[in-house]
N, C-alpha and C positions, 0 to 999 in steps of 0.2 A: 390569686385569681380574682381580676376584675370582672364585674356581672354586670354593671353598668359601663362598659365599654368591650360590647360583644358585637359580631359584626350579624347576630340572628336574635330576634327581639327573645329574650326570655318568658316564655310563658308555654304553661301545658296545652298539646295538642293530640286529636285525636288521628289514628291511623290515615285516615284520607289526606287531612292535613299535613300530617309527616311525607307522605311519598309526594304531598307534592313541592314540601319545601324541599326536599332533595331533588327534584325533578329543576326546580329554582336554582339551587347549588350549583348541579353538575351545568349550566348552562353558564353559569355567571363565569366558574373556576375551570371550565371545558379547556381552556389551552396548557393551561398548571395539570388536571387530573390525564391526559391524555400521556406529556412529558414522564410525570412519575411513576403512570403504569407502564408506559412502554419499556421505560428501563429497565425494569424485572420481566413482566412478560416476554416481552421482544425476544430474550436467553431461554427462555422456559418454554414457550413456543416450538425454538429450532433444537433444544434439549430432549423434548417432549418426543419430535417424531423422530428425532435419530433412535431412539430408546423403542420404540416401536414400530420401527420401520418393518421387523421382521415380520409383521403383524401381514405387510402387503408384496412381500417380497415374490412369493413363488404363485401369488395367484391374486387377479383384483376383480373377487367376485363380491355375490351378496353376505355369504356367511365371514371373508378375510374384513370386508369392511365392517358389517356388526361388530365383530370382534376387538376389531382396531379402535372404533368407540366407543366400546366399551370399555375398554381400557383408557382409554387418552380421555375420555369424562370422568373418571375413574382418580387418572391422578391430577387430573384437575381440583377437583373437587379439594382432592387431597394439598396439594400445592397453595390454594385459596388464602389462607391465614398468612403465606410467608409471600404470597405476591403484591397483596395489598396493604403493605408494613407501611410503603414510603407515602401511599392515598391516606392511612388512619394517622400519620402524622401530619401530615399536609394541612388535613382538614382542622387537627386539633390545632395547630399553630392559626389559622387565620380566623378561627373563632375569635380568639382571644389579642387577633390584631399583636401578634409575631412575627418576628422575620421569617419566609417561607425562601430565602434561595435554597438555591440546591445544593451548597455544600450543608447547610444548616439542617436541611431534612434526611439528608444522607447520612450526614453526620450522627442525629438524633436516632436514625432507624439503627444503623450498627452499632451505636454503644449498650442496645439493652434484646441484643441477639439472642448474648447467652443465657438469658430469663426466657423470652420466649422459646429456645430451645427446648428447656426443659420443662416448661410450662402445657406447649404446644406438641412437638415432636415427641417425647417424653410420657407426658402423664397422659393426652389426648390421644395418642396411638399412631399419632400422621406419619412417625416414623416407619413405626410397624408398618401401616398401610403399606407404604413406600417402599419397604423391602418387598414385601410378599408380590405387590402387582412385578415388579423387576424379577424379581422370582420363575416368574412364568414363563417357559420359552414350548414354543412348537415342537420338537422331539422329545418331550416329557412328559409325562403321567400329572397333570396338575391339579389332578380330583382335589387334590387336599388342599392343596396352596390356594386354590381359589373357594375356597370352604373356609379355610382360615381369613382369607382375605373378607369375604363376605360378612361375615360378623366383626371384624376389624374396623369396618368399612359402616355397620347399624352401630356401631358404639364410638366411633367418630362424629355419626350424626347426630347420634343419641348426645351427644356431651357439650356440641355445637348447638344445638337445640335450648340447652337449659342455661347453657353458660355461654352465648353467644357473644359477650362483649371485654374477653380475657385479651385480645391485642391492647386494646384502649385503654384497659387496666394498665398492662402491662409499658408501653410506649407512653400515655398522654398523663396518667398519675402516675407510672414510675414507681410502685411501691416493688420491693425486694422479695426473693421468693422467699429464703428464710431471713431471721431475727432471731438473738440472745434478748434484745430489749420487750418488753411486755407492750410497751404504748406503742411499738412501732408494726403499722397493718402488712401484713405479708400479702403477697397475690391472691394467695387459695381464699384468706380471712376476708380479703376486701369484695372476692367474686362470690363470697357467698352473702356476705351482708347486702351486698347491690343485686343479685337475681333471684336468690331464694325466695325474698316475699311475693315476686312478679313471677312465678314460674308458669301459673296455668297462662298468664297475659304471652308469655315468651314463648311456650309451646305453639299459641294459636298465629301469634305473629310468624314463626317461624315456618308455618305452614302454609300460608296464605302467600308469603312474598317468596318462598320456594315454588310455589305451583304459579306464581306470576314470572318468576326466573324462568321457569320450564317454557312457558308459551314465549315468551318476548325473544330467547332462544332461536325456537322455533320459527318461528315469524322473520327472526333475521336471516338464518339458514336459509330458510325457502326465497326470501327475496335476496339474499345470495346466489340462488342455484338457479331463478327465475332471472335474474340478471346477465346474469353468464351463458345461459341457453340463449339470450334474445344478441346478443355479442356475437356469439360465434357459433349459433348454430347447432350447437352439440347439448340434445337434452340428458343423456347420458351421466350418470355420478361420477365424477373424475378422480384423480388425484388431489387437481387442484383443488377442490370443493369438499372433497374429505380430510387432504393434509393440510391447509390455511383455511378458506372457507368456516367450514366448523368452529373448529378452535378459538378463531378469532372474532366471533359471532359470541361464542358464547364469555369469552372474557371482557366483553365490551358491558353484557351482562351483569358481568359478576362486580366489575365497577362500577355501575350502578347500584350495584344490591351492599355494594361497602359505604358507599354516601348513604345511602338509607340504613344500614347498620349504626352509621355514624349521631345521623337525628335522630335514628331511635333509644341511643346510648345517652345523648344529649337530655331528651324527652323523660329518662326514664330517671337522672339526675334531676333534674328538674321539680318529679315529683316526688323523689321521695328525698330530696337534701333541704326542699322549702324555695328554690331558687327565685323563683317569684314572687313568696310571699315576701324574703329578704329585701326584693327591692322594691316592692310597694311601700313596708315598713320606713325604710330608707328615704324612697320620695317624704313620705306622710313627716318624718323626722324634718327633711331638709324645707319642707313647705311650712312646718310647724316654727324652725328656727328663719324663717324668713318674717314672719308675721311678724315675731317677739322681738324680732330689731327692728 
């Protein structure tokens, strides 16, 4: 890992600062970040609403559409970690001025799958999630399944919350879930040495750029559905505007909030590995060996 040829100046920054070097990013990488989400979203998108279509089927009123987004934010949410694989490699490669084609990042996101499986899916509950909302059908008694689901669903967040940067562990360090060797850092060991000491900073971060997910969401949705009325007339909530609209509104979102997960993961290395002091120290070294020759 070179730190003096990084394609983002090394140095600690405060939260305003972060969101808007990621606001910087997504503008600069906008045609690379759009290609490698679509690729996963684009399937999970038309995955998403075949899976709960029956949500709209026999009626599309106000309570089938609550319903219906509720669920399909639901497993969004849930989906989140494994859509934005080929964004948190993307971005770690042109950090460090990598080759970023597309078989290279494809390549990189499917060889360490089966870590994040069990890392994510696994210990994190996304799996669980995942059955239990699928679980759910209309002719069934769901009191329970969605009771289970519920607290599935606070200890998803709950876990996302304090250990929010286990993809980046897992894809751009690459460490192993287990080890026989003693030097050699495992996932669990690595994500508790990098969040444990930041937990109050990561709970409040996590809060803050969730409730700015929520509105910018919103915001898009509306000017979604305010678009679409001035089009064609029909102020009405559609199909179209609940089964693409939404959805697509809010994953545009969510990759935004992965480029900012990304600087914030960047940021939070930064201060606690010395990254800056390293290359201060460094210049101070190379300007000291320039004098004495």
């Amino acid at each position: 890992m070179q730190l003096d040829r990084t394609r983002i100046y090394i140095r600690e920054r405060s939260l305003p600062e972060q969101l808007d070097l990621a606001f910087r990013v997504s503008l600069e990488y906008l045609p690379n970040l759009l290609f490698f989400s679509a690729v996963v979203i684009a399937p999970l998108m038309v995955l998403n609403a075949v899976l709960l279509n029956w949500c709209l089927v026999d009626e599309f009123a106000a309570a089938t559409i609550s319903q219906y987004l509720a669920l399909l934010i639901t497993l969004m949410v849930l989906e989140l970690p494994f859509a934005t694989i080929p964004i948190t490699v993307f971005l770690g490669r042109i950090m460090f001025r990598q080759p970023t084609d597309w078989k290279t990042v494809f390549g990189e996101s499917a060889k360490y799958l089966l870590r994040f499986a069990w890392s994510q899916l696994l210990v994190r509950g996304i799996g669980l999630g995942i059955f239990l909302l699928l679980a759910i059908r209309p002719d069934a008694a769901n009191s329970e399944t969605i009771t289970f689901l519920v607290f599935t669903m606070l200890y998803v967040l709950f876990a996302r919350m304090l250990r929010p940067f286990v993809n980046e562990i897992i894809f751009l360090e690459r460490n192993p879930i287990r080890s026989g060797k003693a030097p050699v850092i495992t996932v669990r060991r690595r994500s508790i040495s990098l969040h444990r000491p930041s937990t109050p900073d990561m709970i409040a971060r996590f809060i803050m750029v969730s409730a700015a997910c929520v509105i910018l969401s919103l915001a898009l949705i509306l000017t979604c559905w305010f678009m679409q009325a001035m089009t064609t007339n029909n102020w009405r909530v559609d199909r179209s505007l609940v089964m693409f609209f939404v959805p697509l509104s809010v994953w545009i979102v969510a990759v935004q909030a992965t480029v900012i997960r990304f600087v914030g993961y960047l940021d939070l290395r930064i201060r606690r590995e010395g990254w800056e002091v390293e290359l201060k120290v460094r210049a101070a070294a190379a300007e000291l060996k320039g004098q004495l020759a």
